[in-house]
CHARMM internal coordinates of N, CA and C (Angstrom, degrees):
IC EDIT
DIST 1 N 1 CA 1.4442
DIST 1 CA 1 C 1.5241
ANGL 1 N 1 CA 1 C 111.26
DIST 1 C 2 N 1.5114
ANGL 1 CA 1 C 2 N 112.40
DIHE 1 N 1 CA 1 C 2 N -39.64
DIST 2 N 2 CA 1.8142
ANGL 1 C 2 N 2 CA 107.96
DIHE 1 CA 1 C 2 N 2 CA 166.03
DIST 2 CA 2 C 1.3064
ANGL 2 N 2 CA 2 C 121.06
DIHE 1 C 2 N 2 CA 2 C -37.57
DIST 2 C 3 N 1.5748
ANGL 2 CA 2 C 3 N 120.97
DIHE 2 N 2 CA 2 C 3 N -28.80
DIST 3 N 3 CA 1.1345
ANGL 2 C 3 N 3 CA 109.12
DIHE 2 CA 2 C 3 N 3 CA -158.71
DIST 3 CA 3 C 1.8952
ANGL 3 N 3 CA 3 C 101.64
DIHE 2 C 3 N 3 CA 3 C -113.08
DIST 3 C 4 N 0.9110
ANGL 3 CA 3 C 4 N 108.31
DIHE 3 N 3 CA 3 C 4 N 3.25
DIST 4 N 4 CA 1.6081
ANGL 3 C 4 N 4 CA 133.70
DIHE 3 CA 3 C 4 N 4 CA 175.85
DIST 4 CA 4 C 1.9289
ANGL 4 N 4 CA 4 C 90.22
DIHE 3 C 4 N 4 CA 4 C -69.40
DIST 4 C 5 N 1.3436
ANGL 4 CA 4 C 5 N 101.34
DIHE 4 N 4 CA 4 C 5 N -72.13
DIST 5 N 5 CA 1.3172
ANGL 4 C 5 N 5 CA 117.12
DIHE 4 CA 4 C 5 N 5 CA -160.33
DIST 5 CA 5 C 1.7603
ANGL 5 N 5 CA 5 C 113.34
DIHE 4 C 5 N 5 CA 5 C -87.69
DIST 5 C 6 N 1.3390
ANGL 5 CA 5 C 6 N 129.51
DIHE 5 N 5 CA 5 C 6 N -19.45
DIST 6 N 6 CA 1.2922
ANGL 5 C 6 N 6 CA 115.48
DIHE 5 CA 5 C 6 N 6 CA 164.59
DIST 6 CA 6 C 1.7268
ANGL 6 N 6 CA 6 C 120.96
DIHE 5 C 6 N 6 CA 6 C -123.41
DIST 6 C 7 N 1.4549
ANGL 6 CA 6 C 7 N 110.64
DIHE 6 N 6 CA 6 C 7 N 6.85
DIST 7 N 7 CA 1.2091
ANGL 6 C 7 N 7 CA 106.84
DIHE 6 CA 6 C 7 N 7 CA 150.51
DIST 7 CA 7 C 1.3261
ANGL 7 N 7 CA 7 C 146.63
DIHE 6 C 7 N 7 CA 7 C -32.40
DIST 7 C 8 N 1.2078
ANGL 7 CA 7 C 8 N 151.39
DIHE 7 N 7 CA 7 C 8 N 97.25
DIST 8 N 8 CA 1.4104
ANGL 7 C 8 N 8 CA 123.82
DIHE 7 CA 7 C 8 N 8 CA -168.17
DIST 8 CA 8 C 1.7283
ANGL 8 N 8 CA 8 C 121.10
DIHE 7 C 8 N 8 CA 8 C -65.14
DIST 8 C 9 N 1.4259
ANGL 8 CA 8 C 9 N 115.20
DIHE 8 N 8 CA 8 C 9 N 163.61
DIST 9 N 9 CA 1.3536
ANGL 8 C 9 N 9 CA 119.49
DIHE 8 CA 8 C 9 N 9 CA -158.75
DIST 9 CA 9 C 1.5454
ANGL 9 N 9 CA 9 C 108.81
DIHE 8 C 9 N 9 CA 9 C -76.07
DIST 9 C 10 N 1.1344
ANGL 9 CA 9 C 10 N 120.66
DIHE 9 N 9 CA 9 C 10 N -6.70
DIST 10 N 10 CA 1.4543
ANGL 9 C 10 N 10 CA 127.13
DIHE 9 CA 9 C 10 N 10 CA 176.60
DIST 10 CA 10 C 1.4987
ANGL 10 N 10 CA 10 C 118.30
DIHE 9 C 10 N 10 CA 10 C -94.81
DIST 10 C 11 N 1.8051
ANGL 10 CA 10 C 11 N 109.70
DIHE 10 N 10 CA 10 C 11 N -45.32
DIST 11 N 11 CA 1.3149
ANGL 10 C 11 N 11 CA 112.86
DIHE 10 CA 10 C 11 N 11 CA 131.14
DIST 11 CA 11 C 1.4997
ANGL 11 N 11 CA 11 C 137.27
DIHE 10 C 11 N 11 CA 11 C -5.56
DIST 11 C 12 N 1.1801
ANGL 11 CA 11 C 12 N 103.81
DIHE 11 N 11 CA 11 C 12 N -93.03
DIST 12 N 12 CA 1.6610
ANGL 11 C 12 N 12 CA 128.64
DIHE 11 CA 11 C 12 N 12 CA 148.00
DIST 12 CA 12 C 1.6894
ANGL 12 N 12 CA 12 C 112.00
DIHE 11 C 12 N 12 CA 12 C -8.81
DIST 12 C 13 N 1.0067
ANGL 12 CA 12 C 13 N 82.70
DIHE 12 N 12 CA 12 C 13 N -69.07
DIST 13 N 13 CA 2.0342
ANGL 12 C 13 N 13 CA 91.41
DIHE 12 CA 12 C 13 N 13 CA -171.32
DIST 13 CA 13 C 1.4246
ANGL 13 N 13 CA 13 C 108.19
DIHE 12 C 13 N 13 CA 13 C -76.54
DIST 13 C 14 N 1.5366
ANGL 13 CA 13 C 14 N 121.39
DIHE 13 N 13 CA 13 C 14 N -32.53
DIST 14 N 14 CA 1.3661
ANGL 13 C 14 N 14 CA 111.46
DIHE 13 CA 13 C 14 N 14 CA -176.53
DIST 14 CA 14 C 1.6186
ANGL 14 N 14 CA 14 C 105.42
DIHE 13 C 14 N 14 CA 14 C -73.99
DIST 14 C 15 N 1.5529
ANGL 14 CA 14 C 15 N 131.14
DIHE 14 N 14 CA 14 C 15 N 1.32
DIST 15 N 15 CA 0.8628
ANGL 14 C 15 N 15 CA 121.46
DIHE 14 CA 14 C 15 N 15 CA -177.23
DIST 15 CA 15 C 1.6629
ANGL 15 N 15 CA 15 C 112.68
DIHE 14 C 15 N 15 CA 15 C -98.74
DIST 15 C 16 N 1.6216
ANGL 15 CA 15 C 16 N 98.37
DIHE 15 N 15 CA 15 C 16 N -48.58
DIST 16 N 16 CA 1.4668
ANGL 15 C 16 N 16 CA 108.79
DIHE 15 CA 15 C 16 N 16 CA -159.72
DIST 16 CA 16 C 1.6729
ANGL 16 N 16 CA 16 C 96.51
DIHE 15 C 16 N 16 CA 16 C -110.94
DIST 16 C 17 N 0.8760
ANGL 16 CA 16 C 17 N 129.67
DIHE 16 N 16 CA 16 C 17 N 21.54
DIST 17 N 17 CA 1.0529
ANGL 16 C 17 N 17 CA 129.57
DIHE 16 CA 16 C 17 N 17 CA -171.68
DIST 17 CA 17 C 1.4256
ANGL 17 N 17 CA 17 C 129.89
DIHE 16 C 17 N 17 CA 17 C 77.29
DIST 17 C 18 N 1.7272
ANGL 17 CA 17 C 18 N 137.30
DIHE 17 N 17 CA 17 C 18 N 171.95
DIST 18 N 18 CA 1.2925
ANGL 17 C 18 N 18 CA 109.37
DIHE 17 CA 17 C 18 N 18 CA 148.58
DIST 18 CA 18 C 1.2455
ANGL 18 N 18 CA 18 C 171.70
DIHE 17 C 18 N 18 CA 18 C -111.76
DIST 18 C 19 N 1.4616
ANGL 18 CA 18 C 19 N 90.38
DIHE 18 N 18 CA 18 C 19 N 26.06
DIST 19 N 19 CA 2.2925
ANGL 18 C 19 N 19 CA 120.29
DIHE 18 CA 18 C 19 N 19 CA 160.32
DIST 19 CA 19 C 1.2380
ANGL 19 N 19 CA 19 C 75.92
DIHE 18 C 19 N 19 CA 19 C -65.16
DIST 19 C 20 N 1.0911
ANGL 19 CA 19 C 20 N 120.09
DIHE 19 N 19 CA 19 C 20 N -89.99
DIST 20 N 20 CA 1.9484
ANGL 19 C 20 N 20 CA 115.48
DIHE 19 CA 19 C 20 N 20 CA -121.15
DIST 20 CA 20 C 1.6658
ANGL 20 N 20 CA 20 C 89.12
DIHE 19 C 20 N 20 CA 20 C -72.50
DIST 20 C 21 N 1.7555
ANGL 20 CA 20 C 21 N 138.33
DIHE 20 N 20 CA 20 C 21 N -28.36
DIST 21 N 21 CA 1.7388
ANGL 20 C 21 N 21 CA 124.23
DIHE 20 CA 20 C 21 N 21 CA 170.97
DIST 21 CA 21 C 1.2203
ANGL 21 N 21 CA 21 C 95.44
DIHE 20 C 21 N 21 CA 21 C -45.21
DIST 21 C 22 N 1.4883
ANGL 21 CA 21 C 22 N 120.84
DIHE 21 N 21 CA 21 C 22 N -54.87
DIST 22 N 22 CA 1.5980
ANGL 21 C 22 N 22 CA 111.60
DIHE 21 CA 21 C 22 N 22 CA -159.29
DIST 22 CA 22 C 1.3722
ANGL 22 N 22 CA 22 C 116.44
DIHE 21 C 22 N 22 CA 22 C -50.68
DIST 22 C 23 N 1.4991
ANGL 22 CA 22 C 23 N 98.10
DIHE 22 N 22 CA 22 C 23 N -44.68
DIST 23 N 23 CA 2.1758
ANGL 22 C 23 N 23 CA 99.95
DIHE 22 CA 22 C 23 N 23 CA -174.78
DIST 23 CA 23 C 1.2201
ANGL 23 N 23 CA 23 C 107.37
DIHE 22 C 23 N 23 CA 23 C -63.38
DIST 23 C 24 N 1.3755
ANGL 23 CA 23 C 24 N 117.34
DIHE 23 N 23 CA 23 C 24 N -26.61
DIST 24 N 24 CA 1.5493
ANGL 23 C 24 N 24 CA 94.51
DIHE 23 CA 23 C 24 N 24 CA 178.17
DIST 24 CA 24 C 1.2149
ANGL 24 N 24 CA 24 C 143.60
DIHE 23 C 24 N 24 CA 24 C -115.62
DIST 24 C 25 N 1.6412
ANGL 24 CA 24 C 25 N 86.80
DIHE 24 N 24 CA 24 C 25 N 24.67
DIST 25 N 25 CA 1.8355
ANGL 24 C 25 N 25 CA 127.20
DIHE 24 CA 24 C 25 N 25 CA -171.56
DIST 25 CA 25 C 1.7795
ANGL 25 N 25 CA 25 C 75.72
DIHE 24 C 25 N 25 CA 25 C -80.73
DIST 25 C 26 N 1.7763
ANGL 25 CA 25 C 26 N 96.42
DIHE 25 N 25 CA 25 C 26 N -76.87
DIST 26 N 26 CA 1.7219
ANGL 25 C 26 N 26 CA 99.48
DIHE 25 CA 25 C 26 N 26 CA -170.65
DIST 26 CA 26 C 2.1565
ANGL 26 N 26 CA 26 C 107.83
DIHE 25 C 26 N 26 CA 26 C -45.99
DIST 26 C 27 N 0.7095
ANGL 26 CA 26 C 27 N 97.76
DIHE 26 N 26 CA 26 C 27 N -31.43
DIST 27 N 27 CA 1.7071
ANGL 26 C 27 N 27 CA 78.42
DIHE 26 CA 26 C 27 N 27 CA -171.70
DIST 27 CA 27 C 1.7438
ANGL 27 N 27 CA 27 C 102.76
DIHE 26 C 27 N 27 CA 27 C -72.50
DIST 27 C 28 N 0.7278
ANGL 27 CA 27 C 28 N 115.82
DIHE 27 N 27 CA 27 C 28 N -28.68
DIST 28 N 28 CA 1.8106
ANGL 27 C 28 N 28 CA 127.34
DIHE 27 CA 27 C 28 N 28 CA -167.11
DIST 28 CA 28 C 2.0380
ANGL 28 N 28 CA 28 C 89.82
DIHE 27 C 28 N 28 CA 28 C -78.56
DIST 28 C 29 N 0.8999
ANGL 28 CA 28 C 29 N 114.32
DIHE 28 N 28 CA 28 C 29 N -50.43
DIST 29 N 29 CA 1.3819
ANGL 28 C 29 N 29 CA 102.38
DIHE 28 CA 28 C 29 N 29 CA 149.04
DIST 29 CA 29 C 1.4312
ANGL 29 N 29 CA 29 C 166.13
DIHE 28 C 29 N 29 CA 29 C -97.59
DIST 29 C 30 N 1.4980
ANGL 29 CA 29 C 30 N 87.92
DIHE 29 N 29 CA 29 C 30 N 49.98
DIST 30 N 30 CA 1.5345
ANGL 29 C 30 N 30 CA 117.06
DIHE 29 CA 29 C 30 N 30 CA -151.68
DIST 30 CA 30 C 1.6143
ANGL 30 N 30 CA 30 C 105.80
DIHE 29 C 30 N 30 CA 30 C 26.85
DIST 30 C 31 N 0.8923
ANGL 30 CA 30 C 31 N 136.16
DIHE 30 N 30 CA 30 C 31 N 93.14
DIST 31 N 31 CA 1.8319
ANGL 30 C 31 N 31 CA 142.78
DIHE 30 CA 30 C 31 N 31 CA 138.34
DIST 31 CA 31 C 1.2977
ANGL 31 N 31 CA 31 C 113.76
DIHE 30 C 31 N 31 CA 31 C -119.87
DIST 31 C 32 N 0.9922
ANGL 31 CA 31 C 32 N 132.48
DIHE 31 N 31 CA 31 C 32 N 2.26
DIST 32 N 32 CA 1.4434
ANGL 31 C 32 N 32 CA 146.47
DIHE 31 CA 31 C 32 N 32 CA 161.28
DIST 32 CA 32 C 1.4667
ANGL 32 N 32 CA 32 C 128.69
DIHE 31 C 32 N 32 CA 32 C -96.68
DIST 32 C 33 N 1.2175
ANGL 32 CA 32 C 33 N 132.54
DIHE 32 N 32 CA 32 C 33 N 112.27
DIST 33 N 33 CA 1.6426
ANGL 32 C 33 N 33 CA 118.92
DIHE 32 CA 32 C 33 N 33 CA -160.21
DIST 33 CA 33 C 1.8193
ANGL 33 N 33 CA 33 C 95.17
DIHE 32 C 33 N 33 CA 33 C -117.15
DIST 33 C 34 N 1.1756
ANGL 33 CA 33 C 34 N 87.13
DIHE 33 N 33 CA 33 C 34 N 111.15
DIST 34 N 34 CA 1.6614
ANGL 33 C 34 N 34 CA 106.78
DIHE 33 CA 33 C 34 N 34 CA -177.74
DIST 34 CA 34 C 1.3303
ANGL 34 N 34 CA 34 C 118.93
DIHE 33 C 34 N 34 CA 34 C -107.56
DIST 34 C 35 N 1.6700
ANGL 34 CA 34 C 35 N 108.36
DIHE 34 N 34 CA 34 C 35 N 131.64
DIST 35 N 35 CA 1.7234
ANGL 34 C 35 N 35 CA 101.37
DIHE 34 CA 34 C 35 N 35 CA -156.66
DIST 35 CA 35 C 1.3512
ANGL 35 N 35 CA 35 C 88.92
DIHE 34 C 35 N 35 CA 35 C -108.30
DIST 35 C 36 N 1.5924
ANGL 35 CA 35 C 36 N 125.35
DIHE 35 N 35 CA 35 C 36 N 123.83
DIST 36 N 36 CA 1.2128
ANGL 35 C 36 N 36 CA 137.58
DIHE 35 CA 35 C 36 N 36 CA 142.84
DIST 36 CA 36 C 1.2669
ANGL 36 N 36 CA 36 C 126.81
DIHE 35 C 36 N 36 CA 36 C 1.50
DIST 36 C 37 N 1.2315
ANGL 36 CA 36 C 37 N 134.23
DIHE 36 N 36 CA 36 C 37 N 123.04
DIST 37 N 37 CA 1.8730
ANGL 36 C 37 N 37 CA 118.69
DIHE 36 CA 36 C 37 N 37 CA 179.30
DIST 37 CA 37 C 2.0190
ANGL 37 N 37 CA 37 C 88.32
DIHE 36 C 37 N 37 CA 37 C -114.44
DIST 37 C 38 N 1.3709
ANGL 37 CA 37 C 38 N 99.73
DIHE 37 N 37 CA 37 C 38 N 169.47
DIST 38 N 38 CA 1.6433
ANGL 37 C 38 N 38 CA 114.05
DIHE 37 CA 37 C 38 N 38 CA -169.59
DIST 38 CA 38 C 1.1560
ANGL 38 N 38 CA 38 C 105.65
DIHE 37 C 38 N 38 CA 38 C -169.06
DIST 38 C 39 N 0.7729
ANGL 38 CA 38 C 39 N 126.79
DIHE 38 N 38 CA 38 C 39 N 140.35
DIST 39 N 39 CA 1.6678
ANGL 38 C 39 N 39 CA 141.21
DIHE 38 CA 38 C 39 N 39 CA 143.73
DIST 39 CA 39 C 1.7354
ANGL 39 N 39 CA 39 C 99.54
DIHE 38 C 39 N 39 CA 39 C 69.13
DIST 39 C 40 N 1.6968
ANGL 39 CA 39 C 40 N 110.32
DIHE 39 N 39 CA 39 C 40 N 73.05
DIST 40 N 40 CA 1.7947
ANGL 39 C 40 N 40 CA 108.27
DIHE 39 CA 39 C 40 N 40 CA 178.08
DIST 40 CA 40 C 1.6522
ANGL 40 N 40 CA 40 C 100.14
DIHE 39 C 40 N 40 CA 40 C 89.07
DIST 40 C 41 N 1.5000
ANGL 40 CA 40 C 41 N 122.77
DIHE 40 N 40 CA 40 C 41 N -36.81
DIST 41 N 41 CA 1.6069
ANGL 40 C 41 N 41 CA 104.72
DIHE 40 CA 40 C 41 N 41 CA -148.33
DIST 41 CA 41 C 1.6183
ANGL 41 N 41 CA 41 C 107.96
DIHE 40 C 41 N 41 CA 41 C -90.76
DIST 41 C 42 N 0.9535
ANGL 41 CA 41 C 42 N 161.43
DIHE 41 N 41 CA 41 C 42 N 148.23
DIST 42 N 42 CA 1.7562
ANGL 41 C 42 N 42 CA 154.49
DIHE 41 CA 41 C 42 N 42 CA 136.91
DIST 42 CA 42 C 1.0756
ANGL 42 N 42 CA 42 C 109.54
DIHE 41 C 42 N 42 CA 42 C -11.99
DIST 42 C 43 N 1.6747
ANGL 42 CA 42 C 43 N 153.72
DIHE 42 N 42 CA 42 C 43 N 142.29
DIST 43 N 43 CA 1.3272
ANGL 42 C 43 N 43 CA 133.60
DIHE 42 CA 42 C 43 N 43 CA 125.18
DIST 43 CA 43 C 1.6118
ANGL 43 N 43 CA 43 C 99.94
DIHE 42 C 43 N 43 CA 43 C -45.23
DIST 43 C 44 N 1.5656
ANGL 43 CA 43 C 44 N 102.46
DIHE 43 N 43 CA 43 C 44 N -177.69
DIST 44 N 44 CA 1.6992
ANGL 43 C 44 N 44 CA 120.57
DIHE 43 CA 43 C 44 N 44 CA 153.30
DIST 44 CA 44 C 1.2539
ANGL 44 N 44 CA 44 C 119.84
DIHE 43 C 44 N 44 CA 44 C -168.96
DIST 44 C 45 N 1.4286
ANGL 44 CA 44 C 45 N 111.99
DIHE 44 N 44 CA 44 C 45 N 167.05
DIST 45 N 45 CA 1.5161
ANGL 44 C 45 N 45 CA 115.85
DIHE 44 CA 44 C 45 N 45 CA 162.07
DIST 45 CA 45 C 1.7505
ANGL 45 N 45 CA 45 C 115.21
DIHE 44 C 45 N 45 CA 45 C -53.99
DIST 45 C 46 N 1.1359
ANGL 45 CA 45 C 46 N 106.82
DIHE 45 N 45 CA 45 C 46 N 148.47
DIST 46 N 46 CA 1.5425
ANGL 45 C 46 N 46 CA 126.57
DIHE 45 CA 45 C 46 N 46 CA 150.21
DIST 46 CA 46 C 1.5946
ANGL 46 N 46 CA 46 C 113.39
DIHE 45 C 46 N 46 CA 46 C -136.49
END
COOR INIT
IC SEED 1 N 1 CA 1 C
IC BUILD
């Protein structure tokens, strides 16, 4: 998760490409509202 959150965003993309840098550029700055999963269920996007 360290590297989720202080990676830089160019970083990011040279790894995973850049769709999936972007989703997690936006989640790292909350613009993404992600519902928790618990007990059996998935979280997910909304």
């Amino acid at each position: 998760m360290t590297i989720l959150h202080k990676l830089s965003d160019d970083d990011i993309e040279a790894v995973v490409g850049e769709k999936i840098a972007e989703n997690i550029i936006r989640a790292r700055d909350g613009k993404m509202h992600i519902v928790e999963g618990g007990g059996g269920v998935y979280g997910k996007l909304e």
